[in-house]
N, CA, C and O atoms as CSV, one atom per row, in Angstrom:
chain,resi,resn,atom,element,x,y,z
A,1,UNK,N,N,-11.818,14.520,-9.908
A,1,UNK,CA,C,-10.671,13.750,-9.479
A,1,UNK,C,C,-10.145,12.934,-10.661
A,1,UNK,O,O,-10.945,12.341,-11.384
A,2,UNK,N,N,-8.859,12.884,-10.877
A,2,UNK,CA,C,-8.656,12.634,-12.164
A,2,UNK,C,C,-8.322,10.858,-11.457
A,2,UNK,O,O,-8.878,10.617,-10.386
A,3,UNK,N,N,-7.564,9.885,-12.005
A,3,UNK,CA,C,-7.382,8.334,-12.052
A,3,UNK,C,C,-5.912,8.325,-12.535
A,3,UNK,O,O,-5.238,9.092,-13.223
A,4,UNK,N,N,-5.635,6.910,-11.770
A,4,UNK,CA,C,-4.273,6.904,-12.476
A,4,UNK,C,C,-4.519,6.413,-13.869
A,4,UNK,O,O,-5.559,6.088,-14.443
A,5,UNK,N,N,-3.079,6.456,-14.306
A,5,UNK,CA,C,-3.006,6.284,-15.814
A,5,UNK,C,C,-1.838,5.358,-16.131
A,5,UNK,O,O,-0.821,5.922,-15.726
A,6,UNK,N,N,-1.474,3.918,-16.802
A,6,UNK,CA,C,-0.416,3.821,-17.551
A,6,UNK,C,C,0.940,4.940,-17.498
A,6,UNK,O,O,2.003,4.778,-16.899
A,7,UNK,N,N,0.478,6.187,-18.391
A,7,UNK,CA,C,1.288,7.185,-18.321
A,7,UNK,C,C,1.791,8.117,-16.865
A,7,UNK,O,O,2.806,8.800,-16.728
A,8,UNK,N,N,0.712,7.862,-15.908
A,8,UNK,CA,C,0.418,8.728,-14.565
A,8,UNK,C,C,-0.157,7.844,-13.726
A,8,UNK,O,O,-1.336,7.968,-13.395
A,9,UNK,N,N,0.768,6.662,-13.206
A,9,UNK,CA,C,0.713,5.812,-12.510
A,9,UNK,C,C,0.602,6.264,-11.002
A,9,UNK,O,O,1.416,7.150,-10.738
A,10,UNK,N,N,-0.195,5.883,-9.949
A,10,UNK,CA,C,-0.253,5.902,-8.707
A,10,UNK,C,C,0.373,4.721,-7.994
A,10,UNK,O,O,0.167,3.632,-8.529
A,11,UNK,N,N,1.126,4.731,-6.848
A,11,UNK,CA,C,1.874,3.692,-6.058
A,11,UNK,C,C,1.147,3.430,-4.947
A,11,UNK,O,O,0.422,4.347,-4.559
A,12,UNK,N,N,1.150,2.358,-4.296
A,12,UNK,CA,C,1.176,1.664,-3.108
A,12,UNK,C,C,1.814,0.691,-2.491
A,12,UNK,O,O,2.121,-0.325,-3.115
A,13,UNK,N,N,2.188,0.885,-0.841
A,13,UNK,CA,C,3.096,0.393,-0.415
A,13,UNK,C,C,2.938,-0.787,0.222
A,13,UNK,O,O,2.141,-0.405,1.079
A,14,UNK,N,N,3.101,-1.952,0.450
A,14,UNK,CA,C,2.395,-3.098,1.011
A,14,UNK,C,C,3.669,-3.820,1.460
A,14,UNK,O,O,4.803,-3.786,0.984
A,15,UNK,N,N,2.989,-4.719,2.881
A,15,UNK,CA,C,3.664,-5.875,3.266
A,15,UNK,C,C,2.585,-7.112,3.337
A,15,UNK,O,O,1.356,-7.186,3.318
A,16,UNK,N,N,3.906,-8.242,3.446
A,16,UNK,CA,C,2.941,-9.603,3.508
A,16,UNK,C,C,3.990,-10.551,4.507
A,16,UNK,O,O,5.113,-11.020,4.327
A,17,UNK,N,N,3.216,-10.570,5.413
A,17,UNK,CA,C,4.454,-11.381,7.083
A,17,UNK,C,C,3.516,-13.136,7.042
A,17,UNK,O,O,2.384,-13.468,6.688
A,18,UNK,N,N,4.532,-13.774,7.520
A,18,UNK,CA,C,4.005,-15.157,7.902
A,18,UNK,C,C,3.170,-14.854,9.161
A,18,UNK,O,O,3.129,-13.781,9.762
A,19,UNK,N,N,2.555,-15.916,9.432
A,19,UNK,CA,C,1.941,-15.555,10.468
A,19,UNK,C,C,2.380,-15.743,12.076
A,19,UNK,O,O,1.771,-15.265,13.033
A,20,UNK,N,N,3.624,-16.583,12.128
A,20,UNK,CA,C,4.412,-16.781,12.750
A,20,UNK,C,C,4.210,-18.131,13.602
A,20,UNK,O,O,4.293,-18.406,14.800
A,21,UNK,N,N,3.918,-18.820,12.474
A,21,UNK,CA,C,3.185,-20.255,13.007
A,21,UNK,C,C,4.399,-20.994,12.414
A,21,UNK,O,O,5.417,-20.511,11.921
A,22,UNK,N,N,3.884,-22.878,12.658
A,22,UNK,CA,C,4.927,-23.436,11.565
A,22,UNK,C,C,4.169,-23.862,10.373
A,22,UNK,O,O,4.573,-24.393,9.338
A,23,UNK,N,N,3.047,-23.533,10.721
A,23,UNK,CA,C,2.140,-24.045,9.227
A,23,UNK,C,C,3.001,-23.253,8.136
A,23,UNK,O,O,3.350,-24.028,7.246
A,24,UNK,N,N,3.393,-22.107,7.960
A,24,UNK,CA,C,3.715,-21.527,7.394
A,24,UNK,C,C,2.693,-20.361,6.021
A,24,UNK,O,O,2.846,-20.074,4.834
A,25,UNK,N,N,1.807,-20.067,6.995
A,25,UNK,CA,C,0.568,-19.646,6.282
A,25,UNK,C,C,1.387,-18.198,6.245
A,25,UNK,O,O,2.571,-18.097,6.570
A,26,UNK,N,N,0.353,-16.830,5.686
A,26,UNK,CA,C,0.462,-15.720,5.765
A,26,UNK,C,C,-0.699,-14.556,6.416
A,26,UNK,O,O,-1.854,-14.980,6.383
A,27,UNK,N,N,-0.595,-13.700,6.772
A,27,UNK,CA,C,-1.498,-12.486,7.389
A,27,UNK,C,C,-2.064,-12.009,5.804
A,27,UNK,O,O,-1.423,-12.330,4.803
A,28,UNK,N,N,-3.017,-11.411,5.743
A,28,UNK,CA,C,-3.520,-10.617,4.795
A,28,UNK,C,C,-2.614,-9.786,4.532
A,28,UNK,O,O,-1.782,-9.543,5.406
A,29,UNK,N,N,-2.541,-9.141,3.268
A,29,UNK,CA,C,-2.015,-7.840,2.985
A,29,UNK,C,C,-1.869,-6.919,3.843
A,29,UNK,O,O,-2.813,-6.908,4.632
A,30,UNK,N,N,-0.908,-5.942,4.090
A,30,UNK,CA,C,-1.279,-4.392,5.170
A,30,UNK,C,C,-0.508,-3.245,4.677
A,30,UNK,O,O,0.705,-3.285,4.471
A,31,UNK,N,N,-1.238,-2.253,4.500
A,31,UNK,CA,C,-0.893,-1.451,3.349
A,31,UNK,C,C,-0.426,-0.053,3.913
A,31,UNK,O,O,-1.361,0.410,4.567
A,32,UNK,N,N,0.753,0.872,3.912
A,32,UNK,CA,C,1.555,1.689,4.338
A,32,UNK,C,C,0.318,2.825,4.237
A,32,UNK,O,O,-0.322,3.041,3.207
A,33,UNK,N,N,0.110,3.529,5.573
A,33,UNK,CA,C,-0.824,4.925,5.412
A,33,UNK,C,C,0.398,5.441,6.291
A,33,UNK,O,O,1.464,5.031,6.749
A,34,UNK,N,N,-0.501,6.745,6.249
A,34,UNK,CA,C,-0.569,7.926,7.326
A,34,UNK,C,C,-0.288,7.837,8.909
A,34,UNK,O,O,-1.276,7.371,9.476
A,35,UNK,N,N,0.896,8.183,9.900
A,35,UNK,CA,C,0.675,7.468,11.024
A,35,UNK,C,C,-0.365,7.820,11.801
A,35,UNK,O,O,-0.585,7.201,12.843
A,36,UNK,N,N,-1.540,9.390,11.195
A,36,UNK,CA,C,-2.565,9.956,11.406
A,36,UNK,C,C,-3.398,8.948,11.614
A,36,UNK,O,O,-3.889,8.778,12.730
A,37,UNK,N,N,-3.724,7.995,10.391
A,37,UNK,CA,C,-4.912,7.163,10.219
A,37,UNK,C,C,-4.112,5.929,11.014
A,37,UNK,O,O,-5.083,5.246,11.341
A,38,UNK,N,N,-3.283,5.428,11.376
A,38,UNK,CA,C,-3.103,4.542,12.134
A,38,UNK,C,C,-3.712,3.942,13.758
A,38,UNK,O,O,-3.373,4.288,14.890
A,39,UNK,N,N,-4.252,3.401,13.515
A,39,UNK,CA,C,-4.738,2.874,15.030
A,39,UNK,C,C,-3.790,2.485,16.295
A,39,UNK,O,O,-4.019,2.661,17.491
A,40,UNK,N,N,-2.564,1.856,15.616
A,40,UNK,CA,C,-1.094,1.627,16.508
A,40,UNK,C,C,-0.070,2.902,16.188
A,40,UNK,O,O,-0.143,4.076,15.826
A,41,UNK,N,N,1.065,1.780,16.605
A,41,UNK,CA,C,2.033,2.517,16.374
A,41,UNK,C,C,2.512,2.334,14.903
A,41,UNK,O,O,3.449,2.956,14.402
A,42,UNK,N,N,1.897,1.584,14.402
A,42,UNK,CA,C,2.682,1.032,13.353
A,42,UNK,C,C,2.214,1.315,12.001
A,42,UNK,O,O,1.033,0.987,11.882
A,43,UNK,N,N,2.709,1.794,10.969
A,43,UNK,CA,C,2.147,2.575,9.927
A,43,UNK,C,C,1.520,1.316,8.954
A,43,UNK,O,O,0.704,1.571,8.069
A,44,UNK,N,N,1.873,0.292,9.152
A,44,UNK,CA,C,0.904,-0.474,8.025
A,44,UNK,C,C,-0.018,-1.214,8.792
A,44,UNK,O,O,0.202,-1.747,9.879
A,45,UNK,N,N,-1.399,-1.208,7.941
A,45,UNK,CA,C,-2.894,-1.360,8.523
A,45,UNK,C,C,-3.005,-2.614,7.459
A,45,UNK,O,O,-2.078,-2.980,6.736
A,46,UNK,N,N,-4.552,-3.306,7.510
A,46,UNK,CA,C,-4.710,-4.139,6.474
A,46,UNK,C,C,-6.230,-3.412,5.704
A,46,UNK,O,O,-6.843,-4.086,4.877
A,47,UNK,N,N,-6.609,-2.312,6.003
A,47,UNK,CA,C,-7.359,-1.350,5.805
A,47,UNK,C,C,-7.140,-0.619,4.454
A,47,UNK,O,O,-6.694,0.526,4.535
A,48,UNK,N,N,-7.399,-1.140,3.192
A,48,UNK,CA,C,-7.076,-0.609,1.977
A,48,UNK,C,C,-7.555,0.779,1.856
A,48,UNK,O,O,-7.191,1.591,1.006
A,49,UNK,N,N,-8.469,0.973,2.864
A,49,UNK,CA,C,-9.321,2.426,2.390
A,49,UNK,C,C,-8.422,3.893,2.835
A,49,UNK,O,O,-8.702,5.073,2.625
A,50,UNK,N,N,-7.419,3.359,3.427
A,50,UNK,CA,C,-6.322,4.330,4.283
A,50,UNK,C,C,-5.262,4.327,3.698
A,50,UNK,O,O,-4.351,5.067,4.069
A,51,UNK,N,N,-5.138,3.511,2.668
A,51,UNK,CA,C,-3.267,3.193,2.519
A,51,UNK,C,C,-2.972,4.514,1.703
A,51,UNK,O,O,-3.896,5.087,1.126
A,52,UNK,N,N,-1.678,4.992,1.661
A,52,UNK,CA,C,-1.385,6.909,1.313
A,52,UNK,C,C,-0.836,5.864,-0.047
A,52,UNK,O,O,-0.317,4.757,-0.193
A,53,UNK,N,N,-1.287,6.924,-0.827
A,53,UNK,CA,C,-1.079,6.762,-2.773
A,53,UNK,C,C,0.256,7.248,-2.985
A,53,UNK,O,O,0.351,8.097,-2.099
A,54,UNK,N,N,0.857,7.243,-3.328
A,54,UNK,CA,C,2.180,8.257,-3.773
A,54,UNK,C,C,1.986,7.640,-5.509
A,54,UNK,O,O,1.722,6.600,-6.113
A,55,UNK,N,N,2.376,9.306,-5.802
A,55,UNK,CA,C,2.575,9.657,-7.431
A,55,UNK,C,C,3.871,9.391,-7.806
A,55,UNK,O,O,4.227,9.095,-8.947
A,56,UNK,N,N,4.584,9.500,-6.824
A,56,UNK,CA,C,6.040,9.628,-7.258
A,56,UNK,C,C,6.747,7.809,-6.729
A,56,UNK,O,O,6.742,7.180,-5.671
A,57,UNK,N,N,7.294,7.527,-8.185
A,57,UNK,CA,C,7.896,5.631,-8.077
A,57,UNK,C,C,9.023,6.005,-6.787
A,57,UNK,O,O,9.173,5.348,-5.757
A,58,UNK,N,N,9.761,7.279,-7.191
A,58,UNK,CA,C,11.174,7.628,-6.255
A,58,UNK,C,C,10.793,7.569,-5.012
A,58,UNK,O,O,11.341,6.715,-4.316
A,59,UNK,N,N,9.678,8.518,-4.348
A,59,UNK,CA,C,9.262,8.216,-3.386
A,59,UNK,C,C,8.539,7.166,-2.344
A,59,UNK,O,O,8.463,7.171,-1.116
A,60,UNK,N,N,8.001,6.194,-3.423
A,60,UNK,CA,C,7.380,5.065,-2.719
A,60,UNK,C,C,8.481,4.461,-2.604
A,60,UNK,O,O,8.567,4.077,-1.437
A,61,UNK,N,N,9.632,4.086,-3.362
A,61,UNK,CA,C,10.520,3.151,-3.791
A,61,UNK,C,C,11.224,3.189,-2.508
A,61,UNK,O,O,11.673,2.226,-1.886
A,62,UNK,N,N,11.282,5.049,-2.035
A,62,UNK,CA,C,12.402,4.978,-1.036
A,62,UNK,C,C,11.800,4.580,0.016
A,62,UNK,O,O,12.501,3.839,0.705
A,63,UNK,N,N,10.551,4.824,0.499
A,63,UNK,CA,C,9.659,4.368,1.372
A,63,UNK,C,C,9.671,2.765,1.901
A,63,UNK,O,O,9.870,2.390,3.056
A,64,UNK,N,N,9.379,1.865,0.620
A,64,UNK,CA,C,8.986,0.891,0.652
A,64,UNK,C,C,10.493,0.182,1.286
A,64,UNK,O,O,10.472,-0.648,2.194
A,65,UNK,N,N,11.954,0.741,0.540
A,65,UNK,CA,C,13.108,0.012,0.777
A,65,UNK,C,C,13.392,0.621,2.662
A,65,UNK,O,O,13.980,-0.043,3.515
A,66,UNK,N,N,12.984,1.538,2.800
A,66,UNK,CA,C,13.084,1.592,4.844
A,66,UNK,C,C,11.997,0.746,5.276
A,66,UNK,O,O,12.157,0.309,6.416
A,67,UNK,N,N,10.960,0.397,4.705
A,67,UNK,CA,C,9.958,-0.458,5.835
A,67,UNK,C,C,10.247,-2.112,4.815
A,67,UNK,O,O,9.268,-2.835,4.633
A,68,UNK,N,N,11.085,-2.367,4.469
A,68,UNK,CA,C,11.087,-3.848,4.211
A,68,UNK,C,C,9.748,-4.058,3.943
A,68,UNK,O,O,8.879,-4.344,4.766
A,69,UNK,N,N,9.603,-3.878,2.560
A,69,UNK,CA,C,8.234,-3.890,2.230
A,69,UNK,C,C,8.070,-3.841,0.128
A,69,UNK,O,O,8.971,-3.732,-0.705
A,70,UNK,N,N,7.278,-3.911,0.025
A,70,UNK,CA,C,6.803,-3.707,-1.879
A,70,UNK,C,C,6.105,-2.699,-2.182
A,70,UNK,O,O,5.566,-1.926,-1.390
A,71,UNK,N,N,6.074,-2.650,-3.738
A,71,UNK,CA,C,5.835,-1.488,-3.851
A,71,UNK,C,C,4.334,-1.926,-5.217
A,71,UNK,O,O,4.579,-2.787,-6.063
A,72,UNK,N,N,3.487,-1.497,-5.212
A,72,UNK,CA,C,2.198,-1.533,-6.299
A,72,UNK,C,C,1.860,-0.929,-6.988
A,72,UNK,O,O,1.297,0.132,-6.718
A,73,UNK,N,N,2.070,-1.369,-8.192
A,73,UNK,CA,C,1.475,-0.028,-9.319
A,73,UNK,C,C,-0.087,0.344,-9.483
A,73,UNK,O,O,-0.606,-0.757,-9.667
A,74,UNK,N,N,-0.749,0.973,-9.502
A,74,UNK,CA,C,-1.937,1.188,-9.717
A,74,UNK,C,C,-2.262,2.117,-11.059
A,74,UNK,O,O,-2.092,3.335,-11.003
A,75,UNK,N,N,-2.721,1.489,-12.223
A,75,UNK,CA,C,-2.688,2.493,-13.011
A,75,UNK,C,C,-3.901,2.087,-14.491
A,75,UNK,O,O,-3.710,1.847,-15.684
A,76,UNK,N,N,-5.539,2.212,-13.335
A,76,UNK,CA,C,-6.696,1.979,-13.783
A,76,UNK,C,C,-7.434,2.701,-12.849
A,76,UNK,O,O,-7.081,3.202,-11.782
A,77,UNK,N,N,-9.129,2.666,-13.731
A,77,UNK,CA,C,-9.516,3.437,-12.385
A,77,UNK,C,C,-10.134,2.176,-11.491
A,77,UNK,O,O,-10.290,2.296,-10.275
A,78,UNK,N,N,-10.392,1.241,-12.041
A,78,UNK,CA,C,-10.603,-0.070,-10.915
A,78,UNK,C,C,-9.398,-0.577,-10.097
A,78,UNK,O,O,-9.544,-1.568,-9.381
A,79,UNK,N,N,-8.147,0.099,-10.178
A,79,UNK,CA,C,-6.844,-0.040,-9.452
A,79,UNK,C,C,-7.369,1.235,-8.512
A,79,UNK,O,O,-7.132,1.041,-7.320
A,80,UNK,N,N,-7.930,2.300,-8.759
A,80,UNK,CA,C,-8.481,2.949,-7.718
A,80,UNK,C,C,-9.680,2.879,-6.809
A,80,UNK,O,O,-9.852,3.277,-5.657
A,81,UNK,N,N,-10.523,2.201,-7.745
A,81,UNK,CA,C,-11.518,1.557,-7.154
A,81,UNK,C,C,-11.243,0.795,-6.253
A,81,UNK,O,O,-12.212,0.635,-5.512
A,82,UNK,N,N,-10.568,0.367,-6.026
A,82,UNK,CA,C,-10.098,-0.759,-5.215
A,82,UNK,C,C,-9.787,0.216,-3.844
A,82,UNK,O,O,-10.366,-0.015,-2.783
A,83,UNK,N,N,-9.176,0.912,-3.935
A,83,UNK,CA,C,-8.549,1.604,-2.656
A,83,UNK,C,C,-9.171,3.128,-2.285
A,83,UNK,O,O,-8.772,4.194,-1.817
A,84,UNK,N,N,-10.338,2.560,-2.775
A,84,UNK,CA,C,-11.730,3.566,-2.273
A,84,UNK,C,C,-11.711,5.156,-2.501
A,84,UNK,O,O,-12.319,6.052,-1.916
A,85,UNK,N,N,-10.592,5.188,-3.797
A,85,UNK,CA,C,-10.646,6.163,-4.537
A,85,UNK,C,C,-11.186,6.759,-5.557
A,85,UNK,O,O,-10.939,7.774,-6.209
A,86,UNK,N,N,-12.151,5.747,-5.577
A,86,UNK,CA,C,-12.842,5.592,-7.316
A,86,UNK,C,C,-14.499,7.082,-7.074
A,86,UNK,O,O,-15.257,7.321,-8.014
Protein backbone atom coordinates (compact mmCIF):
# COMPACT_ATOMS: atom_id res chain seq x y z
CA UNK A 1 0.00 0.00 0.00
CA UNK A 2 1.69 2.92 -1.05
CA UNK A 3 1.11 6.59 1.46
CA UNK A 4 0.29 9.82 0.56
CA UNK A 5 2.88 12.08 -0.58
CA UNK A 6 3.48 16.01 -0.72
CA UNK A 7 3.52 15.22 -4.49
CA UNK A 8 0.40 12.51 -4.17
CA UNK A 9 -1.61 14.02 -1.62
CA UNK A 10 -4.74 12.18 -0.14
CA UNK A 11 -8.00 14.33 0.93
CA UNK A 12 -10.45 14.31 3.63
CA UNK A 13 -13.67 15.69 4.12
CA UNK A 14 -14.71 17.07 7.55
CA UNK A 15 -17.27 19.11 9.46
CA UNK A 16 -17.21 20.97 12.78
CA UNK A 17 -21.09 22.15 14.12
CA UNK A 18 -21.66 24.06 17.46
CA UNK A 19 -23.23 22.13 19.66
CA UNK A 20 -26.28 23.99 19.68
CA UNK A 21 -26.04 25.33 23.11
CA UNK A 22 -25.38 29.05 24.10
CA UNK A 23 -22.14 28.19 25.65
CA UNK A 24 -21.07 28.18 22.32
CA UNK A 25 -18.83 25.08 22.51
CA UNK A 26 -18.32 22.58 19.48
CA UNK A 27 -19.06 18.63 18.62
CA UNK A 28 -15.89 16.75 17.77
CA UNK A 29 -14.81 16.52 14.30
CA UNK A 30 -17.11 14.14 11.80
CA UNK A 31 -15.59 13.01 8.88
CA UNK A 32 -17.46 12.38 5.28
CA UNK A 33 -17.53 8.29 4.54
CA UNK A 34 -19.40 5.95 2.60
CA UNK A 35 -23.29 6.03 3.14
CA UNK A 36 -22.39 2.03 3.31
CA UNK A 37 -20.38 2.57 6.53
CA UNK A 38 -22.84 4.99 7.91
CA UNK A 39 -24.87 4.09 10.90
CA UNK A 40 -27.65 7.02 10.03
CA UNK A 41 -28.74 8.65 7.43
CA UNK A 42 -26.20 10.96 7.40
CA UNK A 43 -22.84 10.58 5.68
CA UNK A 44 -20.60 12.26 8.25
CA UNK A 45 -19.58 10.05 11.33
CA UNK A 46 -16.99 11.20 14.01
CA UNK A 47 -15.35 7.72 13.32
CA UNK A 48 -11.93 8.55 11.62
CA UNK A 49 -11.44 4.88 10.78
CA UNK A 50 -14.35 5.17 8.01
CA UNK A 51 -13.91 8.56 6.59
CA UNK A 52 -13.54 7.80 2.33
CA UNK A 53 -9.89 9.30 1.22
CA UNK A 54 -10.23 10.89 -2.13
CA UNK A 55 -7.02 11.32 -4.36
CA UNK A 56 -8.52 13.71 -6.38
CA UNK A 57 -8.48 17.86 -4.68
CA UNK A 58 -11.43 18.31 -7.70
CA UNK A 59 -13.34 15.75 -6.27
CA UNK A 60 -13.21 16.30 -2.58
CA UNK A 61 -13.44 20.06 -3.29
CA UNK A 62 -16.71 19.37 -5.11
CA UNK A 63 -17.87 17.15 -2.38
CA UNK A 64 -16.94 19.17 0.47
CA UNK A 65 -18.65 22.58 -1.31
CA UNK A 66 -22.39 20.34 -1.46
CA UNK A 67 -22.09 19.21 2.23
CA UNK A 68 -21.02 22.69 3.70
CA UNK A 69 -18.09 21.31 4.94
CA UNK A 70 -13.75 21.39 4.62
CA UNK A 71 -11.56 19.84 3.02
CA UNK A 72 -7.89 18.05 4.62
CA UNK A 73 -4.83 17.44 3.15
CA UNK A 74 -3.14 14.38 4.18
CA UNK A 75 0.18 13.96 2.81
CA UNK A 76 2.45 11.73 5.42
CA UNK A 77 2.25 8.40 6.37
CA UNK A 78 1.32 9.50 10.05
CA UNK A 79 -1.49 11.68 8.14
CA UNK A 80 -2.45 8.08 7.30
CA UNK A 81 -1.79 6.70 10.33
CA UNK A 82 -4.13 8.64 11.72
CA UNK A 83 -7.09 7.43 9.65
CA UNK A 84 -6.21 3.81 10.18
CA UNK A 85 -4.55 3.53 6.98
CA UNK A 86 -1.14 3.19 8.03
Amino acid sequence: MSYPTVLGPWYVIFRIRDDGTASGDYKPPEYYTAMEESETNDPFQPNKKIALLFTSLQSAARVADAEVAEVRVLYSKEHAEEFSRG
